[in-house]
N, C-alpha and C positions, 0 to 999 in steps of 0.2 A: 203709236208703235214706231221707234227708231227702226230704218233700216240703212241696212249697207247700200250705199253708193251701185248703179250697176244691177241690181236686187227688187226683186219684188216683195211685197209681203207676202206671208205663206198663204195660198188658199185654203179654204177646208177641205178637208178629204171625205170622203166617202165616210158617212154617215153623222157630218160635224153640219154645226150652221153657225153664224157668227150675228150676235146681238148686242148692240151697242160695244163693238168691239172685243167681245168677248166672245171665247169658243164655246159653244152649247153644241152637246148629243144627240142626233136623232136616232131612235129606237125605230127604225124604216125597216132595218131589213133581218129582222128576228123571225124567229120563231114560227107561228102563225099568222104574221103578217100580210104575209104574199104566199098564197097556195101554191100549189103544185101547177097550176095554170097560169101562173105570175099575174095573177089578179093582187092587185093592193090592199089587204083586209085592215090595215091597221098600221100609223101613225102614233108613237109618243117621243115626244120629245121630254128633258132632263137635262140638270146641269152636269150629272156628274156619269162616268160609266160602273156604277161598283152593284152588289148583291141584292141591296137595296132598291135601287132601279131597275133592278133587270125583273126582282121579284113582283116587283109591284104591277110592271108592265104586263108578265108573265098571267099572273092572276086575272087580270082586266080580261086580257085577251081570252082565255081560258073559259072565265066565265061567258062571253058572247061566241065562243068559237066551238068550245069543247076541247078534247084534250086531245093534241096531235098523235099525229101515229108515228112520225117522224120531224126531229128538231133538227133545223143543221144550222152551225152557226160559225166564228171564225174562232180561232183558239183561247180569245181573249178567259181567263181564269173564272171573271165574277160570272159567266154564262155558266160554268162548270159547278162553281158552288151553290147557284140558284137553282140549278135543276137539280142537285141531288138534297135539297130542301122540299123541293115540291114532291120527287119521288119521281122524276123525266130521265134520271141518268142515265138509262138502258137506251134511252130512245133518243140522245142525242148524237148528232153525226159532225163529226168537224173533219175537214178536206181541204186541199188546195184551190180545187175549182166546186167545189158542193154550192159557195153561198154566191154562183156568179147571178143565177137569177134575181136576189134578193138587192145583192147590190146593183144591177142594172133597173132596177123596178122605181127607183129614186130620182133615176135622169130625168123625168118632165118635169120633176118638183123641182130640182134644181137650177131646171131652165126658167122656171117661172119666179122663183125666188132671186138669181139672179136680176132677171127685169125688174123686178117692183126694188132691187137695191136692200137686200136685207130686211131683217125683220127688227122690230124696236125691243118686242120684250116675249118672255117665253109665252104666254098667251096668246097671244096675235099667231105666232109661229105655231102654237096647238092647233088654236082653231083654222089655219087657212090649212094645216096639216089635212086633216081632218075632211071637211069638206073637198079639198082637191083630189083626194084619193077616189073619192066616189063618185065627183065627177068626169074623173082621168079615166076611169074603168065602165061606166056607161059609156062614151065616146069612144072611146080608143080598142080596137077588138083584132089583138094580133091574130096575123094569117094564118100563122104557122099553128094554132091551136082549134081554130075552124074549119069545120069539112064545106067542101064546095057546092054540098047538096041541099 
């Protein structure tokens, strides 16, 4: 990737990862992903963000989770067209600050995918997906959501 003099390359943003130079999608911070207690339920990454991916994720999840009571998500359009495929339109929420849980829920992952230097191909990035969320959430048991007793 040429860059300007002075310039960095771009980093990923919030919910990208980068394989073999190339920008790939994490599906982190959807839907029934991360409860209502920012527990991490669910990991999928994809090359692409369109209705197609979002449907397929949506389903996954769905099936092991059950059907949310409440979607929120960012404005992005293929979120809108995939939920009123499945029949979720009434129940999805899009806001300013609604999906700050979901995008905060990713920072360990990130930290750790940073260290190991990117990932080589979308499978490697599924599976350490995968596994790290489960065991970021047995270890890690924010305060603010446990009583003292």
């Amino acid at each position: 990737m040429a860059v300007a003099p002075g310039r960095s390359p771009r980093e990923p943003q919030a919910g990208e990862a980068n394989i073999r130079g190339k920008t790939l999608y994490l599906w982190s911070d959807l839907w029934p992903a991360v409860d209502h207690e920012g527990e991490v339920l669910e990991f999928f990454g994809t090359k692409t963000r369109d209705k197609v991916s979002v449907l397929k994720f949506m389903r996954k999840a769905m099936r092991r989770y059950g059907n949310p009571q409440i979607v929120v998500t960012d404005r992005l359009r293929s979120y809108g067209a995939a939920m009123r495929e499945i029949g979720n339109a009434h129940r999805q929420e899009t806001g300013l600050h609604l999906n700050n849980r979901t995008e905060n829920s990713h920072e360990p992952f990130r930290r750790r995918e940073r260290a190991m230097s990117r990932f080589r191909r979308l499978r490697s990035l599924q599976k350490f997906a995968s596994v790290h969320s489960s065991v970021y959430n047995h270890f890690n048991h924010q305060r603010n959501i446990e009583s003292r007793a």
